[in-house]
KEVOMI-631400 format. One record per residue (C-alpha): x, y, z; residue in three letters. Coordinates in nm, 2 decimals. Layout:
N
@u X | v Y | w Z | marnu ALA
...
! end
This chain:
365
@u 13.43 | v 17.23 | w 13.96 | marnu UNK
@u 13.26 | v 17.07 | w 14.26 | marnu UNK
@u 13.30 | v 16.74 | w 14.38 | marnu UNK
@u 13.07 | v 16.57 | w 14.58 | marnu UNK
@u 13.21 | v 16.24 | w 14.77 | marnu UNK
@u 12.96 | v 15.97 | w 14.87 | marnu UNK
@u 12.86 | v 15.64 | w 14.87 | marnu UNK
@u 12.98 | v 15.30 | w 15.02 | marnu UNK
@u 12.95 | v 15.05 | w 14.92 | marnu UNK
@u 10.40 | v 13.33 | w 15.10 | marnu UNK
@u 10.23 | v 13.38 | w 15.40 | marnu UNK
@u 9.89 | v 13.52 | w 15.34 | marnu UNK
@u 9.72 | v 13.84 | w 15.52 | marnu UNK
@u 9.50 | v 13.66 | w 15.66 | marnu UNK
@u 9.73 | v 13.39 | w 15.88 | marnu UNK
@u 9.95 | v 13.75 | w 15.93 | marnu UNK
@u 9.68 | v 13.91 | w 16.06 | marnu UNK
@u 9.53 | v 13.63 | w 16.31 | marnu UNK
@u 9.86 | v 13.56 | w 16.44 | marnu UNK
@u 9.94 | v 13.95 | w 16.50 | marnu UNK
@u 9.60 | v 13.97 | w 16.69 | marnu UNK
@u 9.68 | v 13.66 | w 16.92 | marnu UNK
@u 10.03 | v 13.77 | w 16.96 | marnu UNK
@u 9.94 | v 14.15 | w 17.07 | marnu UNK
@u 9.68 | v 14.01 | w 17.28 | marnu UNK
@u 9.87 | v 13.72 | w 17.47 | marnu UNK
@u 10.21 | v 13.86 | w 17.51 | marnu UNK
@u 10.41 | v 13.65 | w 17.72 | marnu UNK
@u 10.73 | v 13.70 | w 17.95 | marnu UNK
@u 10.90 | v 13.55 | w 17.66 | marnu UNK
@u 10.79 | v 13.85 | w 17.43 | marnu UNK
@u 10.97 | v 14.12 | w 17.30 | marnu UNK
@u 10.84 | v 14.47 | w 17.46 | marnu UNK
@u 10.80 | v 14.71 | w 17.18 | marnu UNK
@u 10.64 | v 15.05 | w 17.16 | marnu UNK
@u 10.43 | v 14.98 | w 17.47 | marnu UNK
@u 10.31 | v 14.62 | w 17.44 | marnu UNK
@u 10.46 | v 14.27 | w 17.41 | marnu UNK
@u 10.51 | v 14.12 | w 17.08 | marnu UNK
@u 10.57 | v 13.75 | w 17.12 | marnu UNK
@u 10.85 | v 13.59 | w 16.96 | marnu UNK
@u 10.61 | v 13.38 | w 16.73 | marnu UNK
@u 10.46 | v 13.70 | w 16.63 | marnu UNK
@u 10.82 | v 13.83 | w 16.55 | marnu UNK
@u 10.92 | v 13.53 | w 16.33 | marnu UNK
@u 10.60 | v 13.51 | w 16.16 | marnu UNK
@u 10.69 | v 13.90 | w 16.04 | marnu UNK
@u 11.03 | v 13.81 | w 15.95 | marnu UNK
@u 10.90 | v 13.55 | w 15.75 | marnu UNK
@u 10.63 | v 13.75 | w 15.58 | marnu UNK
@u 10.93 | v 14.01 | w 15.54 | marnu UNK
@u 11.17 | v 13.77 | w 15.38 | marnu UNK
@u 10.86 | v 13.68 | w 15.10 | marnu UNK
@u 10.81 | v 14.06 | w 15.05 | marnu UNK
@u 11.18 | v 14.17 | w 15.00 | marnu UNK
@u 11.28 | v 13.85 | w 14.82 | marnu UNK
@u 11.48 | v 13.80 | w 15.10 | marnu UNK
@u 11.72 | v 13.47 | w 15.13 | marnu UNK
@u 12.02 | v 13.37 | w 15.34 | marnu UNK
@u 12.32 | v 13.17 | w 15.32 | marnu UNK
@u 12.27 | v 12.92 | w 15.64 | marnu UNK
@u 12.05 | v 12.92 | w 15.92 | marnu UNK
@u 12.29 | v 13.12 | w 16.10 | marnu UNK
@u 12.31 | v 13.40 | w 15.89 | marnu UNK
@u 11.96 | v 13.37 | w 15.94 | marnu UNK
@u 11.94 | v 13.40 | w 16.26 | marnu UNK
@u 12.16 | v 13.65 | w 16.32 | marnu UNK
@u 11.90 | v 13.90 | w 16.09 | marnu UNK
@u 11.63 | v 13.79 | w 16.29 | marnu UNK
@u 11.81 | v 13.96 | w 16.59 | marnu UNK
@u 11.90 | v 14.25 | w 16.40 | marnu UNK
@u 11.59 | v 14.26 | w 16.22 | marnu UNK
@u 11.35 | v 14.23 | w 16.59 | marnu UNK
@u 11.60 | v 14.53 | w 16.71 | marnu UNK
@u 11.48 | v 14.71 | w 16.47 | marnu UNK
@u 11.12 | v 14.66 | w 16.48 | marnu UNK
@u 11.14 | v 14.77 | w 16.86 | marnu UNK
@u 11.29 | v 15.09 | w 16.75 | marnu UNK
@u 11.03 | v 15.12 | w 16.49 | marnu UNK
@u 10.74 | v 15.06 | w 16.73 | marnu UNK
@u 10.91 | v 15.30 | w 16.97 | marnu UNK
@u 10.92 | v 15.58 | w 16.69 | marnu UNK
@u 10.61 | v 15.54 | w 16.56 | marnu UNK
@u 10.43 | v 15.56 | w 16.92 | marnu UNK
@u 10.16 | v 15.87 | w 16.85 | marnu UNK
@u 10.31 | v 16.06 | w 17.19 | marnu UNK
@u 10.62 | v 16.12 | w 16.96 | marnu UNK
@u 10.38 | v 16.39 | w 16.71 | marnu UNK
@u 10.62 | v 16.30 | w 16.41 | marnu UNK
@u 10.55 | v 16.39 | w 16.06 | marnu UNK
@u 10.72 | v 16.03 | w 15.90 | marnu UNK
@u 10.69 | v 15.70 | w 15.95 | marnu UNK
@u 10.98 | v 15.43 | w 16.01 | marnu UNK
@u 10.91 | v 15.05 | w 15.92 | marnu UNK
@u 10.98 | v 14.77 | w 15.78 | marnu UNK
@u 11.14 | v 14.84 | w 15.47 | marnu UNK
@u 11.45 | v 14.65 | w 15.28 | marnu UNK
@u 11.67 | v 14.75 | w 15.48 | marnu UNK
@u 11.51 | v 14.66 | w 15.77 | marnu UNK
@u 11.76 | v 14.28 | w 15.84 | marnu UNK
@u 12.06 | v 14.56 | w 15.87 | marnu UNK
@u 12.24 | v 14.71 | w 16.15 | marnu UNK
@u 12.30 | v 15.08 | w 16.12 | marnu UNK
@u 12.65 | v 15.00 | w 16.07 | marnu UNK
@u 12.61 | v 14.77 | w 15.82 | marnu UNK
@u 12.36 | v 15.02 | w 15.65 | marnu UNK
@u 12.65 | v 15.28 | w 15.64 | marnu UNK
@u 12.92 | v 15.04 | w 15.49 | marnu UNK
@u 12.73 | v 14.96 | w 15.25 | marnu UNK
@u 12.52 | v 15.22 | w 15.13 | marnu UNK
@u 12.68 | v 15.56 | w 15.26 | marnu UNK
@u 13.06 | v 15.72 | w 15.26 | marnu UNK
@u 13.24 | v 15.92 | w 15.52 | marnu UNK
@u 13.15 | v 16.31 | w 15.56 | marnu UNK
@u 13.30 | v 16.50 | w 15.28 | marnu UNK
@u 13.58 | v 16.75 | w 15.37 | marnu UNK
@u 13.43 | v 17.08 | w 15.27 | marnu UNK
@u 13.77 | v 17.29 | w 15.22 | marnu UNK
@u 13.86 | v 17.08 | w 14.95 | marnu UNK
@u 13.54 | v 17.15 | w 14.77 | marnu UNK
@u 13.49 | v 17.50 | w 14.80 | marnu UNK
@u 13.77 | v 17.65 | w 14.63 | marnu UNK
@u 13.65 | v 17.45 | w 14.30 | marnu UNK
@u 13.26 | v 17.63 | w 14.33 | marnu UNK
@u 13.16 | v 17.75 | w 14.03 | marnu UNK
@u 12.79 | v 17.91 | w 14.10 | marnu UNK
@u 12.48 | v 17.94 | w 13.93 | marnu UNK
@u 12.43 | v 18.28 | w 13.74 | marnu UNK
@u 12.17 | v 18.17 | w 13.54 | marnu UNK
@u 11.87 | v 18.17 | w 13.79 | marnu UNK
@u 11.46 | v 18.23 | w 13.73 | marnu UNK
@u 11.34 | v 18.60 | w 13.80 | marnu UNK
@u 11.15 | v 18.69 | w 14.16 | marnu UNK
@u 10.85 | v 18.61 | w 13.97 | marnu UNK
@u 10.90 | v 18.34 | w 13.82 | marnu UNK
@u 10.95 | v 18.20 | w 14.17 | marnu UNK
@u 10.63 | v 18.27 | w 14.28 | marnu UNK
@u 10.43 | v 18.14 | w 14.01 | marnu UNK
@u 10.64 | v 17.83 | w 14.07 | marnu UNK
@u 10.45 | v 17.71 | w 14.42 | marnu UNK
@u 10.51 | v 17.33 | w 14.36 | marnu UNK
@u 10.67 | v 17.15 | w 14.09 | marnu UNK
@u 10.69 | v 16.75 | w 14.07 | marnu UNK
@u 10.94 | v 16.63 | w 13.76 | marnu UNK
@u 10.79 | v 16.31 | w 13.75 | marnu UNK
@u 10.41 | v 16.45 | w 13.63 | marnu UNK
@u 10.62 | v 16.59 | w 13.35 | marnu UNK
@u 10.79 | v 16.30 | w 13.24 | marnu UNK
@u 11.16 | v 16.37 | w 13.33 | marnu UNK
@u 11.24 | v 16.09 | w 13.58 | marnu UNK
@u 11.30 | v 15.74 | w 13.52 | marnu UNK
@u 11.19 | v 15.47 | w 13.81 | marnu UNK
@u 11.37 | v 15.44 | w 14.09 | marnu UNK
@u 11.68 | v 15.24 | w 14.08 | marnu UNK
@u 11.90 | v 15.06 | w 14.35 | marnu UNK
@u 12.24 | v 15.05 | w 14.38 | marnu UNK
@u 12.30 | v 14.75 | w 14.58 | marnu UNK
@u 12.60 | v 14.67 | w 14.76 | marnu UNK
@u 12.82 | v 14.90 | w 14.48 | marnu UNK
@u 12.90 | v 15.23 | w 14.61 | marnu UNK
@u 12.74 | v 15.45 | w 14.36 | marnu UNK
@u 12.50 | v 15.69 | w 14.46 | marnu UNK
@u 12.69 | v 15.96 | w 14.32 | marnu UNK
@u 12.67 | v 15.75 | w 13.97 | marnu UNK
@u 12.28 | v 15.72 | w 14.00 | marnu UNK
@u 12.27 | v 16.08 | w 14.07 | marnu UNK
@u 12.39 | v 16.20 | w 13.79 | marnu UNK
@u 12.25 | v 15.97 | w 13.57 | marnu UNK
@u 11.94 | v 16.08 | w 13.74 | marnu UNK
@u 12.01 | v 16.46 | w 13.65 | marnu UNK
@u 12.09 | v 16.41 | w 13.34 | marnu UNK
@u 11.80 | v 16.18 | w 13.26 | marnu UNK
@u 11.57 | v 16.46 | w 13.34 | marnu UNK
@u 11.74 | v 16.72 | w 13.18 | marnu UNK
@u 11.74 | v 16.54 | w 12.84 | marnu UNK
@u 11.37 | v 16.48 | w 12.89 | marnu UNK
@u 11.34 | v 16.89 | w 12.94 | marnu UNK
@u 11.50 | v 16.96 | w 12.63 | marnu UNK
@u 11.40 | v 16.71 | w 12.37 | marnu UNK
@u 11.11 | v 16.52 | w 12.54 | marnu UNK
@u 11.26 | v 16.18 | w 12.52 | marnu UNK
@u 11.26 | v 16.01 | w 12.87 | marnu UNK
@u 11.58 | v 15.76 | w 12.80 | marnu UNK
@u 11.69 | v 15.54 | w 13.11 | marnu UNK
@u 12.09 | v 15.59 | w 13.12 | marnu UNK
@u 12.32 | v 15.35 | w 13.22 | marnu UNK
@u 12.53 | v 15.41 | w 13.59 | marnu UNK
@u 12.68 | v 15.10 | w 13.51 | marnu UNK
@u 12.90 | v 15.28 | w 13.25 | marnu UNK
@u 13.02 | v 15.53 | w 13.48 | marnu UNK
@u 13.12 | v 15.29 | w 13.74 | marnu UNK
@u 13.32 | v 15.05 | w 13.46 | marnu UNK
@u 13.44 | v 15.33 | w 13.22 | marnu UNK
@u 13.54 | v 15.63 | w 13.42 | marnu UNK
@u 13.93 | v 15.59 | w 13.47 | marnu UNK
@u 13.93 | v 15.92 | w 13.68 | marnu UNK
@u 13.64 | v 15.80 | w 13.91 | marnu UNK
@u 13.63 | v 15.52 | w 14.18 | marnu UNK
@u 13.37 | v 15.29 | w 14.03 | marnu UNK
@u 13.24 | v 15.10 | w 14.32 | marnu UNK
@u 13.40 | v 15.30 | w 14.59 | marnu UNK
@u 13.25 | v 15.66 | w 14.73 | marnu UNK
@u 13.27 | v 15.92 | w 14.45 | marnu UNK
@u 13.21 | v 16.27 | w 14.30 | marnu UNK
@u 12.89 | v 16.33 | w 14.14 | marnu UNK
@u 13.12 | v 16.64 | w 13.90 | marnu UNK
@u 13.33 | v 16.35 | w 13.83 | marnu UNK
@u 13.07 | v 16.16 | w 13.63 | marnu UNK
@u 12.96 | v 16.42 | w 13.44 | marnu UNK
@u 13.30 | v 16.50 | w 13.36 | marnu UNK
@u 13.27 | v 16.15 | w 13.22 | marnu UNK
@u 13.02 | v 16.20 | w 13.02 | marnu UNK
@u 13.07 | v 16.45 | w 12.84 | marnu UNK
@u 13.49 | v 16.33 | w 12.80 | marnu UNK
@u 13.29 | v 16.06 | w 12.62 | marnu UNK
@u 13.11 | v 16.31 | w 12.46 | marnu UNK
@u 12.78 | v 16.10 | w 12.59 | marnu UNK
@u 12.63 | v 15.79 | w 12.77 | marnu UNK
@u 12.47 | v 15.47 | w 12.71 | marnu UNK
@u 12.14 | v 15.33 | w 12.78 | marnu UNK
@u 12.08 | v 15.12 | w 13.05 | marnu UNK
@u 11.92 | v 14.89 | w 12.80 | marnu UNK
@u 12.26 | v 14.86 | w 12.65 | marnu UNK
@u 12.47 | v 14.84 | w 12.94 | marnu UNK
@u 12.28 | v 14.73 | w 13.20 | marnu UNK
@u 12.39 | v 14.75 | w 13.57 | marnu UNK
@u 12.55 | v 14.50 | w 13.76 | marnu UNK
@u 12.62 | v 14.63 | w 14.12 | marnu UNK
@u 13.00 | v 14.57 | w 14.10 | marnu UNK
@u 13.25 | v 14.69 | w 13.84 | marnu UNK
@u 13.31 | v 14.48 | w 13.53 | marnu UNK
@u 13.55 | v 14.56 | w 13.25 | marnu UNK
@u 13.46 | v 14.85 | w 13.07 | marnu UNK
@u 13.27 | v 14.77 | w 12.72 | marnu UNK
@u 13.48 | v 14.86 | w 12.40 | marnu UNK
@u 13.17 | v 14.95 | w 12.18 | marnu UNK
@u 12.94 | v 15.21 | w 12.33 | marnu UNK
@u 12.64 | v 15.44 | w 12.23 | marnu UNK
@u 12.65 | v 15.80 | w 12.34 | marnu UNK
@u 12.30 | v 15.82 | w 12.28 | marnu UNK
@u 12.26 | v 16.12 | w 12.56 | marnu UNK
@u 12.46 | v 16.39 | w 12.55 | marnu UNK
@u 12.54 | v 16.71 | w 12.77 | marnu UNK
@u 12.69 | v 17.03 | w 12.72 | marnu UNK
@u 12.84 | v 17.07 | w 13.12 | marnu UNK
@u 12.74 | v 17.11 | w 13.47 | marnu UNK
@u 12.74 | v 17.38 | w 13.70 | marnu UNK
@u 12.61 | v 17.43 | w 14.07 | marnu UNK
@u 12.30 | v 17.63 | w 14.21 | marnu UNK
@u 12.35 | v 17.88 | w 14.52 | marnu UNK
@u 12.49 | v 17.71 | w 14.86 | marnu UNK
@u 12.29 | v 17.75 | w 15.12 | marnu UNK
@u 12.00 | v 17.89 | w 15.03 | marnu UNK
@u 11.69 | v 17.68 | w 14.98 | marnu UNK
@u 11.46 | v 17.99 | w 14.79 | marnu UNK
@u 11.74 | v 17.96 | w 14.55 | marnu UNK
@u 11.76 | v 17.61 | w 14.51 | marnu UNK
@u 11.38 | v 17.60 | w 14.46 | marnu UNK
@u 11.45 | v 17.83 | w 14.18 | marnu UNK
@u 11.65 | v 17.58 | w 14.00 | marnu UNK
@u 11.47 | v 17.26 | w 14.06 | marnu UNK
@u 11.17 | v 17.42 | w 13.91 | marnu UNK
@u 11.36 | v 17.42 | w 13.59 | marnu UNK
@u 11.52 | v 17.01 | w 13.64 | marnu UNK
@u 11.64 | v 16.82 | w 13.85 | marnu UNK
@u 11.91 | v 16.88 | w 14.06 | marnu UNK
@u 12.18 | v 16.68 | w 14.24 | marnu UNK
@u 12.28 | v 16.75 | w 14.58 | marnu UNK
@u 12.35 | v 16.55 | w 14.94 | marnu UNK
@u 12.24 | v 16.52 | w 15.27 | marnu UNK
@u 12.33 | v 16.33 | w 15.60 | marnu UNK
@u 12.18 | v 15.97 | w 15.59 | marnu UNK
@u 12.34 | v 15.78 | w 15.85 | marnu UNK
@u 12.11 | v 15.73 | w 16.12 | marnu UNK
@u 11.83 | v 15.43 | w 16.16 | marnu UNK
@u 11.52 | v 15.73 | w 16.07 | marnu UNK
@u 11.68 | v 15.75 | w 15.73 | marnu UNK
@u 11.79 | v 15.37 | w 15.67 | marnu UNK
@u 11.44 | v 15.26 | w 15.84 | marnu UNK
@u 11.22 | v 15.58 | w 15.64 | marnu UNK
@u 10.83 | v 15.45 | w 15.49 | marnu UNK
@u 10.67 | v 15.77 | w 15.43 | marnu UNK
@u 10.55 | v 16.12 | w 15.55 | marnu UNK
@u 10.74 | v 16.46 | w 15.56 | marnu UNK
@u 11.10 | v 16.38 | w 15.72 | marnu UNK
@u 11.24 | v 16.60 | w 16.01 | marnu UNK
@u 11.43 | v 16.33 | w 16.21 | marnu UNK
@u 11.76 | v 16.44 | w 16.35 | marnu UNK
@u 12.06 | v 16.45 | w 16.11 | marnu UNK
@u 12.37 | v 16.69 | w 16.07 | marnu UNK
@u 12.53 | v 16.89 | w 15.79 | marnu UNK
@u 12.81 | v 16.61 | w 15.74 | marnu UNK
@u 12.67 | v 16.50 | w 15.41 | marnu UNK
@u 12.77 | v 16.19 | w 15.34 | marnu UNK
@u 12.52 | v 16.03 | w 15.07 | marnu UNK
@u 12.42 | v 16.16 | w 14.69 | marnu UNK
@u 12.03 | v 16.22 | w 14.64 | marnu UNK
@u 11.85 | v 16.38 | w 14.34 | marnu UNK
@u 11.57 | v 16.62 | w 14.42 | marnu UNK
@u 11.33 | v 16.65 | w 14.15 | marnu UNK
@u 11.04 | v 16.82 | w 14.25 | marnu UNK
@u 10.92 | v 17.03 | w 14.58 | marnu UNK
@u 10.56 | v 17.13 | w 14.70 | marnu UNK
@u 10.35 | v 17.14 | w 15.07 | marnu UNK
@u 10.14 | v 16.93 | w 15.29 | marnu UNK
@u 9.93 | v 17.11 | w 15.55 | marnu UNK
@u 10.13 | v 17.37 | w 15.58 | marnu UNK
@u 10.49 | v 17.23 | w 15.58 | marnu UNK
@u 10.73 | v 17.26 | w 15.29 | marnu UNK
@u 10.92 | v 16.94 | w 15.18 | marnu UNK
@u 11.19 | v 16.84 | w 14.88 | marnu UNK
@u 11.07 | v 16.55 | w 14.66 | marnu UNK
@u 11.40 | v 16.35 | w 14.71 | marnu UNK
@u 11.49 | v 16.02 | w 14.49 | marnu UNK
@u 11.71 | v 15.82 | w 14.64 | marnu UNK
@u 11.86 | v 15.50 | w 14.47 | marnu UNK
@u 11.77 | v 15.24 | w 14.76 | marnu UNK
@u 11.50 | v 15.12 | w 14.54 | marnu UNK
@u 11.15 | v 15.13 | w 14.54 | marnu UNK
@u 11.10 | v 14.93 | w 14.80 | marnu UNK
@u 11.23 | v 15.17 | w 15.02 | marnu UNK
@u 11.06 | v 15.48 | w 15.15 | marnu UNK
@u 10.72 | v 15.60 | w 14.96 | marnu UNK
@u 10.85 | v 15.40 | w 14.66 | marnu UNK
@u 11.19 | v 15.50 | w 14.65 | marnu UNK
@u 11.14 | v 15.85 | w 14.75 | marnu UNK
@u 11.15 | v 16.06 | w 15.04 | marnu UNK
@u 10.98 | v 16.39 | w 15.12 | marnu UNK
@u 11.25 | v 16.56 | w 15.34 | marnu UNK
@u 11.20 | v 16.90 | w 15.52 | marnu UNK
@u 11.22 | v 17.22 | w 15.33 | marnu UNK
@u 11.27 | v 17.62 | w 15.46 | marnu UNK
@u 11.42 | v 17.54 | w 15.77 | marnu UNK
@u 11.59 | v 17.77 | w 15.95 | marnu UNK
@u 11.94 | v 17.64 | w 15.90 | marnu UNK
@u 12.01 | v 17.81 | w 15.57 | marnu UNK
@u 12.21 | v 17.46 | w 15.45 | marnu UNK
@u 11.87 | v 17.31 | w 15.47 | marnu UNK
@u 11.74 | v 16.98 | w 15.64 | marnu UNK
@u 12.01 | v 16.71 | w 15.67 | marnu UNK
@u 12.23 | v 16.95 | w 15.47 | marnu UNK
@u 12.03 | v 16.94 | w 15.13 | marnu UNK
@u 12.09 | v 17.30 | w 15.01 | marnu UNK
@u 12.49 | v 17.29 | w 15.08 | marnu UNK
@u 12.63 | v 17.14 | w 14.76 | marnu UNK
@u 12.38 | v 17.14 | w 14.43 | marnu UNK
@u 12.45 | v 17.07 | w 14.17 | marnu UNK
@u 12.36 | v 16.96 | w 13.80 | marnu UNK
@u 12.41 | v 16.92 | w 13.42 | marnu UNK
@u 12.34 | v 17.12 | w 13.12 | marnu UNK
@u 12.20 | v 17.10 | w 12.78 | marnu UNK
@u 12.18 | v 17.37 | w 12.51 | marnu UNK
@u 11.77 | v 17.43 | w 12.47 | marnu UNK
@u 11.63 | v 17.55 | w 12.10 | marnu UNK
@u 11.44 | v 17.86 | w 12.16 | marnu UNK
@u 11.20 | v 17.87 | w 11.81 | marnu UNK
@u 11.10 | v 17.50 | w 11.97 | marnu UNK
@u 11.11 | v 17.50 | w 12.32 | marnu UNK
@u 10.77 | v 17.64 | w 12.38 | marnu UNK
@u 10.61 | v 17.33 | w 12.22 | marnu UNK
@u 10.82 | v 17.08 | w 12.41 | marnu UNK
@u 10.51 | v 16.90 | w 12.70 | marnu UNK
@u 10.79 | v 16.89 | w 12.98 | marnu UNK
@u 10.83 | v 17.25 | w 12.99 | marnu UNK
@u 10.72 | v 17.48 | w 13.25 | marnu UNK
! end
């Protein structure tokens, strides 16, 4: 079976707004230059303030707090740089919660090292159960969270776990799919209760739903709610979701991942470590990345803006982050392991379906 290793570890408008009109237009020698003008350094405290409100945002000392207010005025000159129109991208970068972190810290934290491919491959175990040609083509868009398969966006803090909330994620969806109950499931579980995973170090997505179904299901995140570290596992549990196994959809080849994902979710990977991806607000993103995947993502949906194709990716930075907790990442690129490595490793879980009932169930195609 595959395994996939990621993870690391009030000021009103109106005062914002007069004081980013005075600042833009009296920039001083003391200013910071950003994206072709001079933001003062009033200006840039008075938006890491605003920040600090918006994010919930609160440090130790005031030299912890200083030292983000360096980091965090770095970044906003990279930001105003980026987002200069000359540039013609199709995303945004900004001030998001990640925004008081260095791109080092950011991959500490949050991302793992590249995975080592030829340990993986030899454990592939491909899809053979694929949609026809035609369905395909019927299948233009699909967004799993119009049909009531994907639960909000969660964050996984300072706990390396992506590959936890991915496969939570997949399995949340395809439980929705089969029996039409939309059940949050608990990551926290997986990272106290799986003896053969890492818990808060960088992990395999195949390991946690070996886990699961080992334990012949998982709890609720009601039940065991998650914490951000590991704890000690819990002695009583509920299996209250259940699947049947897990398999993996084509490599390389984004026409058959599309295929897939327009029957559930899928898990799969990509390349996150550079400052477009920590720093991402919105649009369609084609920053430059590799194909040394180093961070778990679940794609649950794909479709087209005028005229380009993108993946609906949820990511587990939480919602704060990106359009909500989402990104829209390229999609039919010519580098048949897809944008930032997406179609190189997908996989996801599955679930016996009744076929005298599955015709009535809404979240069906």
């Amino acid at each position: 079976m595959l395994k996939m290793v990621f993870c690391r570890n009030a000021y009103s408008f109106t005062t914002l707004f007069i004081v980013l009109i005075l600042s833009t237009t009296w920039g001083t020698s003391k200013g910071e230059r950003s994206g072709g003008f001079v933001r003062s350094e009033e200006e840039v405290k008075w938006l890491f303030e605003e920040w600090q409100v918006k994010h919930d945002k609160s440090y130790q000392d005031l030299g912890e707090k200083q030292k983000r207010l360096e980091i965090f005025k770095n970044n906003l000159q990279y930001i105003d740089e980026k987002n200069r129109p000359e540039h013609n991208r199709s995303f945004t970068v900004g001030l998001n919660n990640l925004a008081d972190l260095t791109n080092e810290e950011y991959r500490s934290i949050y991302l793992s090292a590249p995975m080592n491919m030829s340990e993986l491959f030899h454990n592939f175990i491909p899809d053979l159960d694929l949609p026809s040609e035609v369905d395909q083509v019927q299948q233009a868009s699909i967004d799993w969270r119009d049909r009531g398969a994907v639960t909000p966006v969660k964050n996984q803090g300072g706990c390396s776990s992506c590959w936890a909330f991915t496969a939570v994620a997949t399995v949340e969806g395809i439980n929705a799919i089969v029996t039409g109950d939309l059940i949050s499931l608990s990551e926290q579980e997986i990272v106290d209760c799986d003896d053969l995973g890492t818990h808060c170090q960088p992990g395999w997505t195949s390991r946690a739903y070996d886990y699961i179904e080992r334990n012949m299901g998982i709890d609720t995140d009601a039940n065991y709610p998650y914490i951000a570290q590991q704890d000690v596992c819990k002695a009583v549990k509920n299996q209250v979701v259940t699947i049947d196994g897990h398999a993996n959809a084509p490599r390389n080849n984004e026409m058959a991942l599309s295929m897939r994902v327009a029957r559930q979710p899928v898990g799969s990977a990509v390349h996150a470590n550079t400052t477009d991806f920590q720093l991402y607000t919105g649009g369609i993103f084609n920053g430059a990345c590799t194909t040394d995947v180093d961070h778990a993502v679940t794609i649950v949906g794909y479709d087209s803006e005028a005229g380009e194709d993108y993946w609906i990716i949820k990511n587990s930075y939480g919602q704060r982050w990106g359009e909500q907790g989402y990104m829209k990442l390229q999609r039919n690129v010519r580098d048949r392991r897809g944008k930032c490595g997406i179609a190189m490793w997908p996989e996801y879980p599955t679930k016996r379906q009744n076929p005298i009932t599955i015709e009535d169930k809404k979240y069906m195609l």
